[in-house]
N, C-alpha and C positions, 0 to 999 in steps of 0.2 A: 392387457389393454390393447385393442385394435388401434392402429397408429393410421389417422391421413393428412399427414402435415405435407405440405408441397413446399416451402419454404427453401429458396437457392442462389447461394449467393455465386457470381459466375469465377472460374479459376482465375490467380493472377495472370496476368502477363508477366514475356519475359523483362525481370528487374524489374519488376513490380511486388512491394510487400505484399505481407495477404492481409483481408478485409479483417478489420478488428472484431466482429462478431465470430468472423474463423478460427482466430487464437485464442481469445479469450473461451470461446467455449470448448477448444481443444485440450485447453489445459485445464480448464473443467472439468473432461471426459476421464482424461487421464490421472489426477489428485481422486474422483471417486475412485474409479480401477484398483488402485494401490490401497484407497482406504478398505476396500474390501479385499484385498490379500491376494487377488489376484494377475497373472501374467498377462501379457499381449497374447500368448498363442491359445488361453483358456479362455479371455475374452471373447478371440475372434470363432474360435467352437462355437461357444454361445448364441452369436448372429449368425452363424453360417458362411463367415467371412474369410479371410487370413490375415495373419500378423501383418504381415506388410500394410495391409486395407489398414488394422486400428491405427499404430502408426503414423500412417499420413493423415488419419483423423486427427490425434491427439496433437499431431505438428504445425497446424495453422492451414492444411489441404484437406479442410473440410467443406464440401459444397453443399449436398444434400442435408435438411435437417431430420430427413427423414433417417438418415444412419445414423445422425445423434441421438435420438430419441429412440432406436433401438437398442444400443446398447445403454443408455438411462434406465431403461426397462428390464435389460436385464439386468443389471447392477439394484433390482431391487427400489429404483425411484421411481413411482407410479403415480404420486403425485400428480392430478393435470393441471392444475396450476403451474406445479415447478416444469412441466411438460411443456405445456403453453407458454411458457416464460423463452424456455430455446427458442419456439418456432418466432413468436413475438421478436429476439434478437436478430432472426435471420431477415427480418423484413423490414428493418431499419433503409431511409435512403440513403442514407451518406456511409460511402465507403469504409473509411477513413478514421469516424468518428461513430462512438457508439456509447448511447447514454442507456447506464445500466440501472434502473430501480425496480423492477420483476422480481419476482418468488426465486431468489435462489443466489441475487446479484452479491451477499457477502460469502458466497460458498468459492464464487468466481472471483473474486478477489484474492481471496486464500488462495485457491488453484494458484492464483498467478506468481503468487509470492513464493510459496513451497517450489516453484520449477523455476524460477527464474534463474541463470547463470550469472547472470549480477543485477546489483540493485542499488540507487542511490535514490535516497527518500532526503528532501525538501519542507520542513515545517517552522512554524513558528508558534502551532495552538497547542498540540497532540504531540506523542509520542506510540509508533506504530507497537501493539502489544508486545514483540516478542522483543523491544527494548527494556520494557517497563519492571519497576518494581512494584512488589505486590500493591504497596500503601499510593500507588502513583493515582490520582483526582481524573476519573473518567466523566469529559462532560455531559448534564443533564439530558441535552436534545440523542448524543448517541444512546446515551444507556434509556433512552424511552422508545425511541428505534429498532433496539437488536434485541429489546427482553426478550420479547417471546421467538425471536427467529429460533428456527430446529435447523443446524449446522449437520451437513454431508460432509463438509469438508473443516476439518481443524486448522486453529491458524497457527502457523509457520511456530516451530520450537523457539521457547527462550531463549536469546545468542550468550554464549560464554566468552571468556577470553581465547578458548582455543578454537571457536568457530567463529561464523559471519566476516570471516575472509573477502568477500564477495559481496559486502555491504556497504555502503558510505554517505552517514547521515550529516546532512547541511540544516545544522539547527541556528535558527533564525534568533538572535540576541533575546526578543522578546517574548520568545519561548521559557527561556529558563528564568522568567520571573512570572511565567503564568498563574501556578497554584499560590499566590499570597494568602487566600484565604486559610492554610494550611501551611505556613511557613518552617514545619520539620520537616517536609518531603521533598522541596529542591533539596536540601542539601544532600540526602541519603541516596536520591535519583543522580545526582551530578556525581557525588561518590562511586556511585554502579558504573554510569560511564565511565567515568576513568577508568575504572578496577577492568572493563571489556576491551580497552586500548591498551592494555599492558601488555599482552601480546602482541606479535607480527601477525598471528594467526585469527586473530580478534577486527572486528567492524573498526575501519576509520571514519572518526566523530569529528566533525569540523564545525565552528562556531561564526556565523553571518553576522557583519555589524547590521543592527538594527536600521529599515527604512534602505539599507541597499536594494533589495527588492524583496515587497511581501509576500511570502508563499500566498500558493492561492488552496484553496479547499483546507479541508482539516489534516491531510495528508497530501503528497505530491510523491508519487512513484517513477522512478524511469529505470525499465527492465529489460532486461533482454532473454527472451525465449526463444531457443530454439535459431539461435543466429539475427534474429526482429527484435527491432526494438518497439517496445510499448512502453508508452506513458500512461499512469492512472491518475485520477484525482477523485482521493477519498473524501466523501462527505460524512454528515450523517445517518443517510438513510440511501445512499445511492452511489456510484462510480461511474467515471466519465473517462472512459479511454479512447487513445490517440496511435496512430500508425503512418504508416506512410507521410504522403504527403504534408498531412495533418501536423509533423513534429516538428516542426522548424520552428514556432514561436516559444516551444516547450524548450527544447534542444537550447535556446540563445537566454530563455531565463537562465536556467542551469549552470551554466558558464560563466554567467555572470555572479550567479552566488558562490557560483567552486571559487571562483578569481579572486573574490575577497574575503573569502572564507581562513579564521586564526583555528590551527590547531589545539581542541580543546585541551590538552595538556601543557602548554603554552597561555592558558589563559586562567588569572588569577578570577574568579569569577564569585562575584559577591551577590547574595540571595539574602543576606539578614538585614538591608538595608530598611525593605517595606516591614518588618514583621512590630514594630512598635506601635505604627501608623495603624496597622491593620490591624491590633491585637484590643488600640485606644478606640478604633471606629468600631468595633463589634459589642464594647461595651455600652455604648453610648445609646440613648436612647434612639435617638433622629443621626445617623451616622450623617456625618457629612463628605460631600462630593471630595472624592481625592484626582486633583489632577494629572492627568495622563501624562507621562514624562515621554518624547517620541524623538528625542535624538538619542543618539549610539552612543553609548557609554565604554564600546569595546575599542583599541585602537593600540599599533603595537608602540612598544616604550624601545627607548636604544639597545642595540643586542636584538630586536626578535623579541621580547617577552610580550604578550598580551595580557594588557590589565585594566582595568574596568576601573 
């Protein structure tokens, strides 16, 4: 396919991060690359370029979108939709901030996850996949969202206890009473986390009293690629990333939920409280309203213990 996308976003300045459409589709560039088995120096044959050239694509010094979208083409994505989706990102006006729902926005997500050098995720709805157990309740609006998506890019491997080093999940109190309607699956999910924190080598899992401060989206990322930090916020049909300038209201959440955030093995965490209530309302003809409980039930006890 003959390519005449003009699309440019202009170089940083010096101490200036790069534009979120340049990272994010950098790491895009490069998660295809590797899914097709191939090097930086067979890539850059391909275009007619050199390793150094993919390289500073794949790193967030990507201007032209016209050299993204050559090597998309030859990595076999000819897609113009997914084509049109890059140029589409390069022509965003804000720097800084880049709202991703285009043909191709959960490939770049994954990109992002799979290369990031660390990553501390924020929630209180969801649990990002590559936490989850198999039986874990995928909500409605995502799973009508991604059915049909066709994935370039797989998302980030199940973590073990001996991996996700370089992960640290701030789960929001009100998270781990989400799936009631299903009351066997917190506890086998709560179980897995722990089992992941048994190692040194395993994700640190931290528990947010409830109403400290709500995550926002269905997911909250904050990454670091390639020396840049990026924040995402995962919906369900879309992502909204942040750089530069742009992260300072993200950056002063986060702190605030690290700050008061109980080590989940330190917290006696009780999930069979709702399952009578819920088990009486599913039989019942006309279930009736069950009142939202919205204070913290988490709080440490003498010693350091966290108990609910």
């Amino acid at each position: 396919m003959k390519t005449a996308f003009q699309g440019k976003i202009r170089p940083p300045r010096e101490g200036e991060a790069p534009a979120s459409a340049a990272l994010v589709v950098g790491a895009y560039l490069r998660a295809v690359r590797l899914s097709r088995g191939m090097s930086g120096s067979e890539a850059a044959w391909g275009i007619g370029g050199s390793a150094a050239k993919v390289s500073r694509l794949e790193t967030g010094r990507l201007h032209r979108v016209a050299d993204a979208i050559r090597l998309l083409e030859y990595y076999g994505i000819d897609s113009k939709a997914h084509l049109r989706a890059v140029d589409h990102l390069f022509q965003k006006p804000h720097r800084h901030v880049l709202y991703d729902a285009v043909p191709g926005w959960l490939d770049r997500l994954h990109a992002c996850q799979r290369q990031a050098d660390s990553t501390v995720i924020h929630t209180g709805h969801a649990l990002p996949d590559f936490l989850r157990i198999p039986d874990y309740p995928v909500g409605l609006m995502a799973q009508h969202f991604r059915a049909e998506l066709q994935l370039h890019v797989p998302p980030r491997a199940p973590l073990t206890a001996g991996t996700g080093g370089d992960v640290t999940l701030l789960l929001d109190e009100m998270g781990l009473h989400r799936p009631l309607g299903d009351p066997d699956v917190m506890p086998a999910q709560i179980a897995h986390l722990k089992q992941l924190t048994s190692s040194p080598q395993g994700p640190r899992i931290l528990v947010v009293p409830q109403r400290v401060l709500p995550p926002r989206g269905l997911l909250l990322y904050q990454m670091t690629l390639h020396g840049h930090e990026l924040v995402a916020e995962e919906w369900a049909n879309f992502v909204i990333y942040h750089t530069g300038e742009a992260l300072e209201p993200w950056q002063h959440r986060l702190r605030v939920a690290m700050d008061a955030a109980v080590p989940l093995d330190d917290a006696a965490v009780c999930v069979n409280e709702g399952r009578a209530p819920v088990e009486e309302q599913a039989a019942a003809p006309s279930p009736p309203a069950r009142p939202v409980r919205t204070e913290s039930r988490l709080y440490l006890a003498p010693g350091g213990e966290g108990v609910l």
